[in-house]
C-alpha positions in Angstrom: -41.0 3.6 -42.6 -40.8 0.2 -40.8 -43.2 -1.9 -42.1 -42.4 -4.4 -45.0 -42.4 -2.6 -48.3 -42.8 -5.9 -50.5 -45.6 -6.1 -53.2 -46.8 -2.6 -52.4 -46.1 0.5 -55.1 -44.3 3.5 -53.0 -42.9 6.6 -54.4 -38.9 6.0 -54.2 -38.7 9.3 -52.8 -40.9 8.8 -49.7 -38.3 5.7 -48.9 -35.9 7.6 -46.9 -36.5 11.0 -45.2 -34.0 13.8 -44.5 -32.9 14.2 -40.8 -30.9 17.3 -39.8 -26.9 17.1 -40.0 -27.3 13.3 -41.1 -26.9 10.5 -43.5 -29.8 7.7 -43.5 -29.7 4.9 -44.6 -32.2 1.9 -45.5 -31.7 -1.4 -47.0 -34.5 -2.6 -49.0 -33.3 -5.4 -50.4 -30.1 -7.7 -49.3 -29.1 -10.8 -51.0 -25.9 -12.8 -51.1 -25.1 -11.3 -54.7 -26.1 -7.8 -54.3 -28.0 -5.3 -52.2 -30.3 -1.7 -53.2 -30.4 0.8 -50.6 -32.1 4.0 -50.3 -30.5 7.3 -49.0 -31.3 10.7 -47.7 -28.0 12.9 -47.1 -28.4 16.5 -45.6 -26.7 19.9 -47.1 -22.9 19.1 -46.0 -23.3 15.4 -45.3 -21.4 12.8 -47.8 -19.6 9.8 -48.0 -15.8 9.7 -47.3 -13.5 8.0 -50.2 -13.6 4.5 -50.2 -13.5 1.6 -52.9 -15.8 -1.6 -53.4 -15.0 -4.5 -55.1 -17.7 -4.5 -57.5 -19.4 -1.9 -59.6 -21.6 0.0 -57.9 -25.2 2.1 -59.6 -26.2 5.4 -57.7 -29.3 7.2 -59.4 -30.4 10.3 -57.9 -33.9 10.6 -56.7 -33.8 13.8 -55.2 -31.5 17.2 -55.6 -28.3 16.8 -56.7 -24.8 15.2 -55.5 -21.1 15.9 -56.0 -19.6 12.4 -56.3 -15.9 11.8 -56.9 -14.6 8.9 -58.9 -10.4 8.4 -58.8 -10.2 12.1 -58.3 -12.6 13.2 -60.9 -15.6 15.5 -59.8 -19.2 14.8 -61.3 -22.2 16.9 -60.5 -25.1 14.0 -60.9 -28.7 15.4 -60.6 -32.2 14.5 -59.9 -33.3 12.0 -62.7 -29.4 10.6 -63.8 -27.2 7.9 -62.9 -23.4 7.2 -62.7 -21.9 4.0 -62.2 -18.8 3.6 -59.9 -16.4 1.3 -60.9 -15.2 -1.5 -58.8 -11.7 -1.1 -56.9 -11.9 2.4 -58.2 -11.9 5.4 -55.2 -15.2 7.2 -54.6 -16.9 9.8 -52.5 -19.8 11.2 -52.3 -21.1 14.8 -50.7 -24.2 16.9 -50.4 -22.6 20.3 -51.4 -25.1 22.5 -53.1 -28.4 20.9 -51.2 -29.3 17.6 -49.8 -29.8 14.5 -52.1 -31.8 11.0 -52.0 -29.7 8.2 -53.8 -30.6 4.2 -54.7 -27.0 2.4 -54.4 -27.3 -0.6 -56.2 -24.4 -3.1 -56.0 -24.4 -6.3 -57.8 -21.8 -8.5 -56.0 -20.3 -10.5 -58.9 -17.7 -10.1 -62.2 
């Protein structure tokens, strides 16, 4: 899906497609204080630990996601959120099926 996606009502799960033994990725929106990006992760795939300096929001749009927060294992289905805290270590991994995420990070305090 190339063409702008402004004004126009979409299904958030059509945003991002799955592709074999990969991690997509697509920013939809990308402003000086914060961005929301879609993603599609395949069975396996994931996120290696990392930290952010702000709070971050990942709701789950499709399947389900093992995300690790300072060491801490949450299992965050199809229809929740979890927020990860800023400065705080995080990964996240497609264990049990591939998932479809929005990240959204707000870049302020």
């Amino acid at each position: 899906m190339t063409e702008d996606i402004k004004a126009k009502a979409l299904n958030i799960e059509n945003i991002v497609e799955y592709s074999e033994d990969s991690v997509v990725s697509r920013e939809v929106i990308k402003k000086e204080l914060g961005t929301v990006t879609f993603f599609a992760f395949d069975k396996g795939q994931g996120l290696s630990e990392h930290s952010a300096p702000f709070d971050a929001m990942v709701q789950i749009i499709d399947g389900e996601a093992e995300i690790t927060i300072s060491g801490v294992k949450n299992t965050v289905k199809k229809g929740e959120i979890i927020i990860m805290p800023a400065n705080e270590p995080h990964a996240l991994q497609a264990v049990n099926m591939p998932y479809k995420m929005i990240l959204t990070m707000i870049k302020s305090n």
